[in-house]
Every structure is written in C-alpha cells, then in structure tokens.
N, C-alpha and C positions, 0 to 999 in steps of 0.2 A: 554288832554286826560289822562283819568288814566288805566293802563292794569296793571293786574294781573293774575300771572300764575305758575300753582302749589303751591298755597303760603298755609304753615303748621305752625300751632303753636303747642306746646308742653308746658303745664306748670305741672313743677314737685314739689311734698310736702313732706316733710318726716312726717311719721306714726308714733307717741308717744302712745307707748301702756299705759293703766292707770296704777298706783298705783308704789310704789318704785321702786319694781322693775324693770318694764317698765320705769323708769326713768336711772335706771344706765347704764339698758342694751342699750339704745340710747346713752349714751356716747361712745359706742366702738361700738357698729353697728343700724347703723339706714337706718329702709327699708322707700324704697321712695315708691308713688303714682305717676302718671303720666296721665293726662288731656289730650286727643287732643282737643283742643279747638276750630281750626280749621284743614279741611281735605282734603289739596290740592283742594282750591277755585281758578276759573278759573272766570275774571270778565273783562270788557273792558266798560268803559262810555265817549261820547264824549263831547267834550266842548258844553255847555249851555244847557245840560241833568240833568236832578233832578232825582232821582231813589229813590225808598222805599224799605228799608231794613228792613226785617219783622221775627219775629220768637220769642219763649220760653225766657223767662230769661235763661240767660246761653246756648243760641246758639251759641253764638259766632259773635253778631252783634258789640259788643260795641269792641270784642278785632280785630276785623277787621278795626273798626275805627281808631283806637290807632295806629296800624302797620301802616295806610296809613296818618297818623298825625304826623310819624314819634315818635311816644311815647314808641313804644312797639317793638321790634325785632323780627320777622318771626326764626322761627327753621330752616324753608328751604324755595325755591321758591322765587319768583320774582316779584317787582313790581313795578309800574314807575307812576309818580305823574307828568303829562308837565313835564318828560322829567328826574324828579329829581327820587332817591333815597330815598324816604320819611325817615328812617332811619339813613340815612348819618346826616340827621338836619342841611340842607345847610343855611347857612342865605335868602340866594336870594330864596330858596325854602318856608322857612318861612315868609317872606314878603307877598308872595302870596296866602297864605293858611289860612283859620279861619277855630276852633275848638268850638265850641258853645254845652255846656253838660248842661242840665237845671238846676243839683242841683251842680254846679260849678260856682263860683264867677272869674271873673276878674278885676271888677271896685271895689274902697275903700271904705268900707261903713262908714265911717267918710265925707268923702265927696262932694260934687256936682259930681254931673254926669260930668259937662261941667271941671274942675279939672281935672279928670281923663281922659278924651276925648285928654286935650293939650298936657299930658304926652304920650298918645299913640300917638299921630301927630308927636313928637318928636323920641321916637321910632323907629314908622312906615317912618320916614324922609318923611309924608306929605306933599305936598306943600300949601301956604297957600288958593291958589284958591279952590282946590279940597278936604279941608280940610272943607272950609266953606260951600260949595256945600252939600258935604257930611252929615255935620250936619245938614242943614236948609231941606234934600231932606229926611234923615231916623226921624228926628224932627216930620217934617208936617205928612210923612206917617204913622208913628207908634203912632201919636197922644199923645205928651210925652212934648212939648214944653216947657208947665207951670212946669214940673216937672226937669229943666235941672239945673236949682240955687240950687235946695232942697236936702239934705244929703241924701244918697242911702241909709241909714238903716233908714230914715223915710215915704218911699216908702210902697206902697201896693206891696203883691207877682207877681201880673201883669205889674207894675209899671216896678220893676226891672226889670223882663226879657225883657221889653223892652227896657232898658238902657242897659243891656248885649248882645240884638243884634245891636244895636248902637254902640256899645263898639269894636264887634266884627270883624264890616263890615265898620267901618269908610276908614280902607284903602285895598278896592274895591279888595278883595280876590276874585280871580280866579278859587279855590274850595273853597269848602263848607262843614264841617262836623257838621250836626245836629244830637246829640244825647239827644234824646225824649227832645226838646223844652219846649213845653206844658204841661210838667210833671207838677202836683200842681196847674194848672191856672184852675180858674176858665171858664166856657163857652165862656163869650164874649170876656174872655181875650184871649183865645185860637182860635177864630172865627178873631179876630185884627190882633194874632201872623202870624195866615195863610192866611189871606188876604194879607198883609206885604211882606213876603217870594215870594206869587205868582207875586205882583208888581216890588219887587223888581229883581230874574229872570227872567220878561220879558225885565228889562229894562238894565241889568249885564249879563245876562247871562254867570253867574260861572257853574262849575258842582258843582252838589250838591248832595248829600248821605245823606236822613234821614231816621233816626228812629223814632217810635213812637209806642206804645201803641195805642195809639187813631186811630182808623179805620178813622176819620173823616179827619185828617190831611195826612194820606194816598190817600183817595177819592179824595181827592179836590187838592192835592200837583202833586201827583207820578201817570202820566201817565204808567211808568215801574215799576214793581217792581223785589224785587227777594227775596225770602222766604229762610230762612236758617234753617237747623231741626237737631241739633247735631254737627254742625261745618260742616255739607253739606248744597250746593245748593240745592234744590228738586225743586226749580223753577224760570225761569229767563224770565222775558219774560212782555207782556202787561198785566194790569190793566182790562180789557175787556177782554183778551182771558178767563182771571180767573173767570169774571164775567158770563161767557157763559157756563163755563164746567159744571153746575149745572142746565142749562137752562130748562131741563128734567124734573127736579125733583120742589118739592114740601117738605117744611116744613111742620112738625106736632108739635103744640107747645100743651104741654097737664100738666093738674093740677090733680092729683088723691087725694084722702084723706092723703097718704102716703106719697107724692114726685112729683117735677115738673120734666117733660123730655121733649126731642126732639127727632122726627125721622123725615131723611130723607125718601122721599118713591116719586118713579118714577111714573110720572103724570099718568100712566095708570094703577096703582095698589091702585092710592088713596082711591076710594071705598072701598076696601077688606080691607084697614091697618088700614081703620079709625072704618071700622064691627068689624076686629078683636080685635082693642084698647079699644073697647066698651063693647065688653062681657069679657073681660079680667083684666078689674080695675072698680072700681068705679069712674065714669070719674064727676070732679067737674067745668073744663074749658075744651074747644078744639078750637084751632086758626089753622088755614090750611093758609101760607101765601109764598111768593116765598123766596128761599134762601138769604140771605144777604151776600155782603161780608165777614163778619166776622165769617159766616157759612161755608161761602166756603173755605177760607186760612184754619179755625181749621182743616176742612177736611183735605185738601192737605199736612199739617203741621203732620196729626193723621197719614196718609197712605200713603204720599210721592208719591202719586201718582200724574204725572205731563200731566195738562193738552196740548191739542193738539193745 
C-alpha cells in the first residue's frame, strides 16, 4: 500500500539580477524564489491498483514520483511505500520498487540486452528459476526476443523501451513508477507498450503510478485516476465518473476564416449556440460531437472544478 499524507515540497532558486552589477550584488546578498511544487497532497493506493496521474507540465506529477522513489525529499508530510520510508532509500525497499522514466536509460548501450539483464539478476540477487521465467515471460510478451543478442544503441526507439521495461521488471517490483513510458513511440509501439503493462498487472499485480501525456494510455491503463493542477489534487477518483460529468453537454468544434475553436454548450442550448456561432463568424466547418476525455480533464484541470 502506499499512503501519503500532507506531503509539501518546496524548491528554492536564487534570483541573479542581469548585468555587473547584479553580479557583485549576489556575492553579498542574493534573494531566493521559492516553488511549491507540491501542496500538502493527501493520496492512499492499494496493492495491484494502477492509477493515472494527470496534469500541466510542472504540476507536480513527476516531483511526486521522485519523493515516492525515494529520489527526491518531501519539505514536510508523510509517506509510506509497503511500509517503507521511500526517502530513507532502504536496500530492501529498493529491491522492491522500479522507476521506469521514458527518456531515462538504464541498460548499456554498447551492449546486448541479455549483458545487461545478468548484471541486474546479480544486483537484484535473482534466483536463477525466476530469472529465466522472467525473461522468457516479458521476452514473448513485449515481443523483443530477436532483439536480446543485439547492441541496445542498434535498436529502434520502440525497441529500447521495450528492453528498458524488461530491464526494469526482471525482478517482480511490487510498485511501479511509470513516468510517461510512451513518450517518442511511435503508435504501434505505444499500443505493444500498453497492451504489455495491462498483461503484465493482471498477472503481478504491483501498484503502479503512471503518467502520461497520451490520453490513450490513460483510457485503456487507469481505471482511477487523480488530476493534479499546481501541486494540488483537484481530482481523485474513477475514470467514468470524469467521463459522465460532461454527459450534458455537447461539443462545438468550429473553423472560421480567422481561427479554429471549441465550445462546450449544454444539450438544451445547442440550437441557440450553434444560430448564434452562425450569424457571428463566417463559419467554414461545424462538427457538434460528444465530449472527449481529453475535453473533460482540460476542463476540470482549467476550473478545478471536481466532479461528483
């Protein structure tokens, strides 16, 4: 289980004013800046739950990942990883835990995948059943086989991340930290990655924590998720409730000579908004079609308003 409770970061910069003299004057006094990065985040997930963690560059997804990776140090508050102090950076707490960031290397790119696989068995003090297991079970599934002899820097970009989560999960982490996986894959590469992920939580069920960009890996991953807008929650909850709060309304997708927009507009006002959009621009397209989720988080994320 991982519980988190009031947990704050704080990251401070100091402020270099331009030109000489802004240079000397920071030798003898230099004023800081000060980030909450996160705002007293209150979170609890239980073993072999996968959550989606959603929000802005610079929400504060990736430095929440970090704290509970034990990488990064909370300013204040509390949090607990099975039990551990993620922070402390217990060995036994390490054993148990993978950190998977997509534009982060862990295997060598000088050489074979399967090289670098034996040094982690050793590491991870594998045994050799569950070592072999291991590789022949994430092998077949991520569809990488032919590619375990061959030097990691002569890999396709889908290639690799598939040997970076083979890399990752050889020894059967109990959490899961995915931050945005699929970043740079191509479609089918990203459709393998999250077919993969879903196989493999049914059959491990670690907790697992991603992120992503891509709504699709969202969709098809994270029955929960939780929306973060500024280092705040604004939403913690099902996948479907989020998908309902918009159930009402109705998109307006519209092309004028000057500019593409969107409006939301409640199913009983469509008439009037779509008369009004008409005598009001020179209308070149008009699509009326039901919210998407990607419509509804921006919402939620723009106005923090949290559904019921």
């Amino acid at each position: 289980m991982i519980q988190v409770k009031d947990l704050k970061k704080n990251f401070t910069s100091h402020v270099k004013e331009p030109g000489l003299k802004g240079s000397i004057k920071s030798l003898f006094s230099r004023e800081t800046r000060t980030k909450e990065a996160l705002k007293s985040v209150n979170l609890e997930i239980q073993q072999g739950e996968i959550i989606g963690l959603i929000g802005a560059n610079g929400a504060g997804k990736t430095t929440l990942i970090k704290i509970l990776a034990g990488i990064v140090h909370p300013t204040s508050g509390e949090a607990s990883v099975m039990g551990f102090v993620p922070w402390e950076r217990s060995n036994e707490y390490r054993r148990q835990m993978a950190l998977i960031m997509g534009q982060k290397n862990q295997v060598w790119w000088d050489l074979p995948a399967l090289d670098s696989f034996i040094l982690l068995k050793e590491i991870y003090q594998i045994p050799d059943a569950q070592y072999k297991y291991n590789v022949e079970f994430l092998a077949e599934t991520l569809m990488v086989k032919d590619q375990l002899k061959t030097q990691v820097r002569k890999l396709s970009l889908g290639e690799r991340m598939k040997i970076e989560l083979m890399a990752a999960l050889l020894h059967n982490p109990k959490v899961i930290f995915l931050d945005e996986p699929t970043i740079g894959l191509d479609i089918s590469a990203q459709k393998a990655v999250r077919v993969f992920l879903r196989q493999y939580q049914k059959e491990f069920k670690p907790i697992t924590i991603l992120t992503s960009h891509y709504m699709e890996d969202i969709k098809e991953l994270c029955p929960r998720i939780v929306i973060i807008k500024e280092g705040e929650f604004v939403y913690d909850g099902s996948l479907k409730n989020v998908q309902r709060m918009m159930g009402d309304e109705k998109v307006l997708s519209v092309t004028t000579q000057e500019k593409t927009f969107k409006v939301n507009v409640p199913r009983m006002e469509l008439a009037k908004k779509t008369h009004q959009i008409f005598e009001e621009n020179e209308v070149l397209d008009l699509n009326i079609h039901d919210p998407s989720i990607e419509d509804i988080i921006e919402s939620i994320m723009r106005s923090g308003v949290t559904p019921t």
